[in-house]
TIMI-2910 file (N, C-alpha, C, CB; in pm, 1 decimal, decimal comma, always signed):
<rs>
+----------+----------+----------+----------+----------+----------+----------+----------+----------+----------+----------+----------+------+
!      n_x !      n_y !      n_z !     ca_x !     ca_y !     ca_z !      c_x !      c_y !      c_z !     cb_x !     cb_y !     cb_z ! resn !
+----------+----------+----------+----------+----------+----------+----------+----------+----------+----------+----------+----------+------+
!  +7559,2 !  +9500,3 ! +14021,5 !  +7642,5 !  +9541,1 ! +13911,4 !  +7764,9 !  +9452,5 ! +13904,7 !  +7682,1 !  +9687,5 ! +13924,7 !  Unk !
!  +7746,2 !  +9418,2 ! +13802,7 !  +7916,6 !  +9329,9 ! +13784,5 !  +8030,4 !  +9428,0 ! +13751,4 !  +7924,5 !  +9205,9 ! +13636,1 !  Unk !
!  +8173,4 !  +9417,2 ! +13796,8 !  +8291,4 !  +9453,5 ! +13771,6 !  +8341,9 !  +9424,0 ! +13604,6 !  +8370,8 !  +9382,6 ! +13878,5 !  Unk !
!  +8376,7 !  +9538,1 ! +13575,5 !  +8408,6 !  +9488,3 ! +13437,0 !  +8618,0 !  +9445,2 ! +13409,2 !  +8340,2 !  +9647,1 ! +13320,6 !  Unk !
!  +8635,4 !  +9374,6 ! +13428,2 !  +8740,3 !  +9305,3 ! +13394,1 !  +8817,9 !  +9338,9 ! +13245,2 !  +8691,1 !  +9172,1 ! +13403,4 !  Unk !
!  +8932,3 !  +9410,9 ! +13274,9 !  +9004,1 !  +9430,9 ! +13136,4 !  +9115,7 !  +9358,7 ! +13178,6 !  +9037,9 !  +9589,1 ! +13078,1 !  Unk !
!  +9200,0 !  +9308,3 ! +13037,6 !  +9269,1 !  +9237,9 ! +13033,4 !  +9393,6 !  +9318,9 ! +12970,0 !  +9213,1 !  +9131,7 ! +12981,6 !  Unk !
!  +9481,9 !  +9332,1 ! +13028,4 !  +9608,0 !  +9398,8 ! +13002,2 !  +9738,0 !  +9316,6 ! +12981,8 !  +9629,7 !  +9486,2 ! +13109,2 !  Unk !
!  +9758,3 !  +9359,7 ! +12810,7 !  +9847,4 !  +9277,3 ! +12737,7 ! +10001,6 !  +9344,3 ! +12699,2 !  +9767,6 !  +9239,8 ! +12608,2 !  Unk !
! +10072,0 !  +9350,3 ! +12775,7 ! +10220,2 !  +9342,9 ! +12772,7 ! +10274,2 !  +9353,3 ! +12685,1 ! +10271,2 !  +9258,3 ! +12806,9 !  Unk !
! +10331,3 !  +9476,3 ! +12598,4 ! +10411,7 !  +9475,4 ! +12434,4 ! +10532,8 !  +9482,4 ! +12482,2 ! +10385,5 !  +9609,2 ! +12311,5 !  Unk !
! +10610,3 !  +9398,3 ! +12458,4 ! +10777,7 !  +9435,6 ! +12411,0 ! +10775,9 !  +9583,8 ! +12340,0 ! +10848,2 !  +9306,9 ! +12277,5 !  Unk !
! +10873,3 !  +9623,0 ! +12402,2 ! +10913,1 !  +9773,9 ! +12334,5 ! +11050,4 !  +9748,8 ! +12215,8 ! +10975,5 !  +9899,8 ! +12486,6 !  Unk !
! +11085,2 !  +9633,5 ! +12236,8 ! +11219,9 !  +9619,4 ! +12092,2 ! +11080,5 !  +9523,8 ! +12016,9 ! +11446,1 !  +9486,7 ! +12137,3 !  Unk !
! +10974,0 !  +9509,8 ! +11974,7 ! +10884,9 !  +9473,6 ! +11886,2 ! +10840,0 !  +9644,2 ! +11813,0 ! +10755,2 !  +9375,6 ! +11973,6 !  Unk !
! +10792,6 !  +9706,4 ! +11893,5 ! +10808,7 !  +9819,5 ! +11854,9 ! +10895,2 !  +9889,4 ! +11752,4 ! +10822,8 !  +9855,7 ! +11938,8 !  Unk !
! +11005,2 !  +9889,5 ! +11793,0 ! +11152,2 !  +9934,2 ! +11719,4 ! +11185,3 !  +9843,0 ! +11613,7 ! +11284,4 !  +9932,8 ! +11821,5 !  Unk !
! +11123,1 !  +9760,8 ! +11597,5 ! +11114,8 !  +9669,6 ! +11483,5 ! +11030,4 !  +9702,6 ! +11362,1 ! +11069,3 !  +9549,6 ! +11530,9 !  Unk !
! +10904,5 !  +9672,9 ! +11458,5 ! +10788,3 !  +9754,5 ! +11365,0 ! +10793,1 !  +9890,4 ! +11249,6 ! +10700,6 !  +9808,3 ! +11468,7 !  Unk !
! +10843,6 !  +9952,6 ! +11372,7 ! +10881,3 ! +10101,3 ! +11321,5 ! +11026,1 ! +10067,1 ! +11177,2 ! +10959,6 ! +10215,9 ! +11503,4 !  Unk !
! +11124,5 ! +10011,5 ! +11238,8 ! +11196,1 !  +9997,0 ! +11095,4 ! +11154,2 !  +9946,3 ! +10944,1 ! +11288,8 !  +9918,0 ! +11120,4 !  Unk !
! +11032,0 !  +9882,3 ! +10977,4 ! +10938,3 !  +9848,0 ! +10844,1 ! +10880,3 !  +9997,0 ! +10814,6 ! +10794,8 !  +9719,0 ! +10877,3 !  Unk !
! +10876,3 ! +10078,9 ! +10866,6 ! +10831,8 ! +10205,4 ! +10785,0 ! +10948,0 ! +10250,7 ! +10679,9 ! +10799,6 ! +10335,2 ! +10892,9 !  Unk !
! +11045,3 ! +10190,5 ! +10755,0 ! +11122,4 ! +10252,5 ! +10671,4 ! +11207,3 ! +10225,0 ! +10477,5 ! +11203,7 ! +10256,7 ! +10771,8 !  Unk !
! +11102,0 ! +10030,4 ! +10504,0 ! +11164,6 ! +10008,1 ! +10414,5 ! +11100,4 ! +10039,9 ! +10272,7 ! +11199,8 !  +9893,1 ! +10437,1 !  Unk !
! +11000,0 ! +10162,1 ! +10277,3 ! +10958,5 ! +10196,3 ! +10143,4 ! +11065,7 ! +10311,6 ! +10106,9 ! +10794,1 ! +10245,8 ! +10136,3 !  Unk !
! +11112,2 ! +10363,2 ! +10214,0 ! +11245,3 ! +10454,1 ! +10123,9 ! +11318,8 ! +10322,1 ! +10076,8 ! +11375,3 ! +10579,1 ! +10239,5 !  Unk !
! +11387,6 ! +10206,2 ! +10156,0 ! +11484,5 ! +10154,2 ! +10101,6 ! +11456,6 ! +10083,0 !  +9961,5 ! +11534,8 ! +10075,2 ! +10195,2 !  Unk !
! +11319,8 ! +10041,7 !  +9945,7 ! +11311,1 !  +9968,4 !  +9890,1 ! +11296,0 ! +10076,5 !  +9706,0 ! +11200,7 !  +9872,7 !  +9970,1 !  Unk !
! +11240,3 ! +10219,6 !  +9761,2 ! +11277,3 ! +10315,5 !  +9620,8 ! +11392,5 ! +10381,7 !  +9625,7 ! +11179,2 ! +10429,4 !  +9588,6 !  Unk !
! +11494,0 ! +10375,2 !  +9718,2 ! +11664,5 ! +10395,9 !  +9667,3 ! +11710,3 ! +10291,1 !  +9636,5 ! +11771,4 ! +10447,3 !  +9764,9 !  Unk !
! +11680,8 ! +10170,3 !  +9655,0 ! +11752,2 ! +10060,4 !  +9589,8 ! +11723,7 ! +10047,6 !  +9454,0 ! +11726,1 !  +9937,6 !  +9649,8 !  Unk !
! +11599,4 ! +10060,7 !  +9395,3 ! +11560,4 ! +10034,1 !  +9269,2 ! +11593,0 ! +10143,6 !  +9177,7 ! +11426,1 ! +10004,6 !  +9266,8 !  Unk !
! +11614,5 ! +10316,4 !  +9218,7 ! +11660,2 ! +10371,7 !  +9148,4 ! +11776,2 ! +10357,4 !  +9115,5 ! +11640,0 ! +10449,6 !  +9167,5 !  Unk !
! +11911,8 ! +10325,3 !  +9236,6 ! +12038,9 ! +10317,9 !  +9243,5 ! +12084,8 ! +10201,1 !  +9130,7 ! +12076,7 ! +10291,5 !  +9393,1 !  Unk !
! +12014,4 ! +10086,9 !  +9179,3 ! +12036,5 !  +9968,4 !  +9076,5 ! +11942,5 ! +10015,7 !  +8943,2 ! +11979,3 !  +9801,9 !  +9149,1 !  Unk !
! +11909,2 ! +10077,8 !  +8922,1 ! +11861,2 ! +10129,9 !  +8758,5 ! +11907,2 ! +10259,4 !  +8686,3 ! +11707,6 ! +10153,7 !  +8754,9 !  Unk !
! +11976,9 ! +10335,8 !  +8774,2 ! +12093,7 ! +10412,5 !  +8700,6 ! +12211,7 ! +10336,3 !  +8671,2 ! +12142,0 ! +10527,8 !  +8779,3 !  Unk !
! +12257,6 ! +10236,8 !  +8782,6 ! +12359,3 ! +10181,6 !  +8762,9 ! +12375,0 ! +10126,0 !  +8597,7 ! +12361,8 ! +10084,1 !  +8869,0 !  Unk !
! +12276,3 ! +10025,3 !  +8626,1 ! +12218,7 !  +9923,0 !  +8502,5 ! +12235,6 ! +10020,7 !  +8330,2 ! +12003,8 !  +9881,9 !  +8548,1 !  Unk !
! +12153,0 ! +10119,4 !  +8393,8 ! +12166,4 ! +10208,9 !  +8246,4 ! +12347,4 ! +10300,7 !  +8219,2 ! +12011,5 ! +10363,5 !  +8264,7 !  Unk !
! +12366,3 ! +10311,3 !  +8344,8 ! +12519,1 ! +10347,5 !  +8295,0 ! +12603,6 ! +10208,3 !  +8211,9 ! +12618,0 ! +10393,8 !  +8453,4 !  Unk !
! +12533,2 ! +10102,0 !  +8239,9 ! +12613,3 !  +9968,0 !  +8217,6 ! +12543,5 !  +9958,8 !  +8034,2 ! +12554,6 !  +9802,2 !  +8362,9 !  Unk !
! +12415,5 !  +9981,2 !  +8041,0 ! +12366,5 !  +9995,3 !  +7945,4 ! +12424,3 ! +10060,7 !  +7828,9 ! +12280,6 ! +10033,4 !  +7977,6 !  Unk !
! +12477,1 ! +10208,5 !  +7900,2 ! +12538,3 ! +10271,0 !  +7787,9 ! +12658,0 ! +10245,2 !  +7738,0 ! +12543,5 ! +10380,8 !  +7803,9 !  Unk !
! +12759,9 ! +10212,6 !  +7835,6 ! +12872,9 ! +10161,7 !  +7839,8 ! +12897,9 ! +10024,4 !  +7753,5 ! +12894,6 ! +10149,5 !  +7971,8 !  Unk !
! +12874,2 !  +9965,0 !  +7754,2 ! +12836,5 !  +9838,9 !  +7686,7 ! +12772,2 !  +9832,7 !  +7572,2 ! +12768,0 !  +9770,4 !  +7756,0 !  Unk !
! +12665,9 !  +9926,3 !  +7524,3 ! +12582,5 !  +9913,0 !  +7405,5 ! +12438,6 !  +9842,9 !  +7435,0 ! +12663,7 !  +9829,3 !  +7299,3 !  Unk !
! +12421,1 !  +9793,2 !  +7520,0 ! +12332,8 !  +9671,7 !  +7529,4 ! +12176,9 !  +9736,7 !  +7550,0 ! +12385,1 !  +9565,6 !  +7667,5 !  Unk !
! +12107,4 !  +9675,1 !  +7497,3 ! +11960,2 !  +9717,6 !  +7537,0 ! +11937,5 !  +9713,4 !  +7644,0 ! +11861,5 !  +9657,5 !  +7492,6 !  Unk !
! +11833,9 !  +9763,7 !  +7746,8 ! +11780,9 !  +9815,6 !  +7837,4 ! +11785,1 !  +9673,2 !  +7918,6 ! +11648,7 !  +9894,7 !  +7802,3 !  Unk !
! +11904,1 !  +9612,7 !  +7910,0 ! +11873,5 !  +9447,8 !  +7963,9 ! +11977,4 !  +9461,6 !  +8100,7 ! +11935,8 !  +9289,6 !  +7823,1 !  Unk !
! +12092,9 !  +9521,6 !  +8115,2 ! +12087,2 !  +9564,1 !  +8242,0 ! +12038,1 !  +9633,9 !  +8344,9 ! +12136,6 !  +9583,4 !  +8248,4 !  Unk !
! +11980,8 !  +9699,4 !  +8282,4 ! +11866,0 !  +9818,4 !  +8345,9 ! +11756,8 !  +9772,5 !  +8386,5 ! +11814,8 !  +9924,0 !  +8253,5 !  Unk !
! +11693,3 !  +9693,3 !  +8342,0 ! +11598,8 !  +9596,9 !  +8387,6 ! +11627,5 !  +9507,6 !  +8454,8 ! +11543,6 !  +9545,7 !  +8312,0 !  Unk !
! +11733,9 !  +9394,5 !  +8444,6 ! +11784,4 !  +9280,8 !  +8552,0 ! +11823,1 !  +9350,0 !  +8651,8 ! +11901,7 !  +9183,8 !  +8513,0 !  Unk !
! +11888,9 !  +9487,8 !  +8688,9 ! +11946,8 !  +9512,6 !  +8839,7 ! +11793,2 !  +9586,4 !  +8880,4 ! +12121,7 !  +9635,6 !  +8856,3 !  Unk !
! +11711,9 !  +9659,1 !  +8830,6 ! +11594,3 !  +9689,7 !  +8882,2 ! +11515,9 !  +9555,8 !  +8918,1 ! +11523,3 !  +9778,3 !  +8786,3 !  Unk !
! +11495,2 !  +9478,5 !  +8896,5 ! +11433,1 !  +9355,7 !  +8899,1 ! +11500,0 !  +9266,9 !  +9028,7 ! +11453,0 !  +9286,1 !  +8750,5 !  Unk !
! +11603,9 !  +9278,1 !  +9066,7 ! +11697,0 !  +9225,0 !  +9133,2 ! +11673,8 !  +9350,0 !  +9252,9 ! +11847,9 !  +9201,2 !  +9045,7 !  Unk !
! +11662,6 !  +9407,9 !  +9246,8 ! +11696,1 !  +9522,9 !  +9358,6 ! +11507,8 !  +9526,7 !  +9442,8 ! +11762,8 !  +9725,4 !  +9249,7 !  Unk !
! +11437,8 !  +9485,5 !  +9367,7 ! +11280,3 !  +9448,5 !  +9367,7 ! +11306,9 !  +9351,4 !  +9449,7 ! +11194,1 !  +9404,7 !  +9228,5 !  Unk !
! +11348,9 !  +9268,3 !  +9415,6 ! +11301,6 !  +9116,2 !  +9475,9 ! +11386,5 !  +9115,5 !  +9592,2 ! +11331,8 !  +8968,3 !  +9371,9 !  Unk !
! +11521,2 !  +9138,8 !  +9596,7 ! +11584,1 !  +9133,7 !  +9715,1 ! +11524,6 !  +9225,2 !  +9837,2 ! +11718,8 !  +9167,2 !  +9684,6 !  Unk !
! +11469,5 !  +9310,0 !  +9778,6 ! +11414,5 !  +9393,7 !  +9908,9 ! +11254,0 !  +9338,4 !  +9969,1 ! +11398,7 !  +9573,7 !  +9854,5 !  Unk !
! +11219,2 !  +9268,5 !  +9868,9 ! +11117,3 !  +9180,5 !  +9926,8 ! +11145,0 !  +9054,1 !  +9972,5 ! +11025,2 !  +9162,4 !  +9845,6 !  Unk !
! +11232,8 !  +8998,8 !  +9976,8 ! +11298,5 !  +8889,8 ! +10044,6 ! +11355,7 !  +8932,0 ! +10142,1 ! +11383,6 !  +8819,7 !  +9978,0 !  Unk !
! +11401,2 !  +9057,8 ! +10168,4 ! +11417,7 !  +9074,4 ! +10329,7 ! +11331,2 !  +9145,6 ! +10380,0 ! +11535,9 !  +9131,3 ! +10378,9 !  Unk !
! +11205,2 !  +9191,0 ! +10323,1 ! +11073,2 !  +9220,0 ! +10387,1 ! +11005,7 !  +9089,0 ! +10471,2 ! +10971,7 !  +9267,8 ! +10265,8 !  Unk !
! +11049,4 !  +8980,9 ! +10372,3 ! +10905,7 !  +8878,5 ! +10401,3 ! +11020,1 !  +8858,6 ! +10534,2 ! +10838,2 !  +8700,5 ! +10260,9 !  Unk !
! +11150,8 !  +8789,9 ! +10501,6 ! +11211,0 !  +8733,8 ! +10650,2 ! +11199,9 !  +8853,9 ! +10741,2 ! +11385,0 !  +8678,7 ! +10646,9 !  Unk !
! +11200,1 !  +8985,8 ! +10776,4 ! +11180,1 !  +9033,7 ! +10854,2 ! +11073,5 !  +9025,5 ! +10933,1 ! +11200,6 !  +9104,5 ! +10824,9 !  Unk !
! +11007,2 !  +9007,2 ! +10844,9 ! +10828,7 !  +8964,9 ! +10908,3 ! +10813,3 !  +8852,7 ! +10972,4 ! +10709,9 !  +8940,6 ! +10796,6 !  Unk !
! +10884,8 !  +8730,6 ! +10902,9 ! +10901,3 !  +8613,0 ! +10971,8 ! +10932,2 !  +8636,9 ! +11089,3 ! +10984,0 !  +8532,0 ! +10923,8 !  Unk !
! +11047,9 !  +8667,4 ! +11074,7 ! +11098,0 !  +8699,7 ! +11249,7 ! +11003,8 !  +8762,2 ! +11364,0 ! +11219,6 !  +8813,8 ! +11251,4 !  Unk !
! +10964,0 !  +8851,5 ! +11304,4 ! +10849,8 !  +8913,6 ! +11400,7 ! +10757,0 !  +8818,2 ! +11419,8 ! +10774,5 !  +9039,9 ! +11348,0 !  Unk !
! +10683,4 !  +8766,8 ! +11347,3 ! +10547,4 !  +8671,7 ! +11399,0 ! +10598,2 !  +8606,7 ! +11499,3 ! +10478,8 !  +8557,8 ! +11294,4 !  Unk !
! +10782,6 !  +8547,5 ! +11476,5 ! +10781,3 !  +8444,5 ! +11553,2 ! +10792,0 !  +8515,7 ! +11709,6 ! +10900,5 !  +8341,3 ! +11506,4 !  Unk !
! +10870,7 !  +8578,5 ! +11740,2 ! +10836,1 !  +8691,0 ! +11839,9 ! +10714,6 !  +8694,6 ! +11908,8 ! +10839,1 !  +8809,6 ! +11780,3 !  Unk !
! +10618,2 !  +8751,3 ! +11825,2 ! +10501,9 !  +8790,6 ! +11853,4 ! +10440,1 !  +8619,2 ! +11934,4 ! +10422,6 !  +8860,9 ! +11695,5 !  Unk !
! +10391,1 !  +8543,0 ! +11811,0 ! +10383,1 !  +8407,8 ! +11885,0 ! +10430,6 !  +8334,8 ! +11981,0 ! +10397,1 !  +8345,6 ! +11834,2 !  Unk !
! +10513,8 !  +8383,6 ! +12058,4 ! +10565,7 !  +8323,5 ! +12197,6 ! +10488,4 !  +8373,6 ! +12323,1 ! +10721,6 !  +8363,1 ! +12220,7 !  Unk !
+----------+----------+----------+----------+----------+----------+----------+----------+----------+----------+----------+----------+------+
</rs>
């Protein structure tokens, strides 16, 4: 009978605590877009203007939170890859 050989792989526990803060960024990422789209529409009303602030800070509040999704991730791979 041969011995069966497992291979035991070592996690960082602050990779973990990392990980886990990406759960969190689907709240941030739907309080940011509401916050910046009430804002926008208070600006909206205030101003007169069509739904064009209301849309640029929702749009803006979108993308910025996916630009610190993707670099967060960056960071991690690089982590991970060492």
């Amino acid at each position: 009978m041969s011995a069966i050989k497992r291979r035991i792989y070592r996690v960082n526990p602050e990779l973990f605590r990392e990980i886990i803060m990406f759960s969190a960024w689907g709240f941030a990422l739907a309080l940011a877009s509401f916050l910046f789209l009430w804002i926008g529409k208070l600006l909206d009303d205030l101003l007169g203007t069509s739904p064009k602030f209301m849309l640029g800070l929702f749009s803006l509040a979108i993308i910025g939170c996916f630009v610190e999704l993707y670099q967060g991730t960056l960071k991690i791979l690089k982590k991970i890859s060492r």
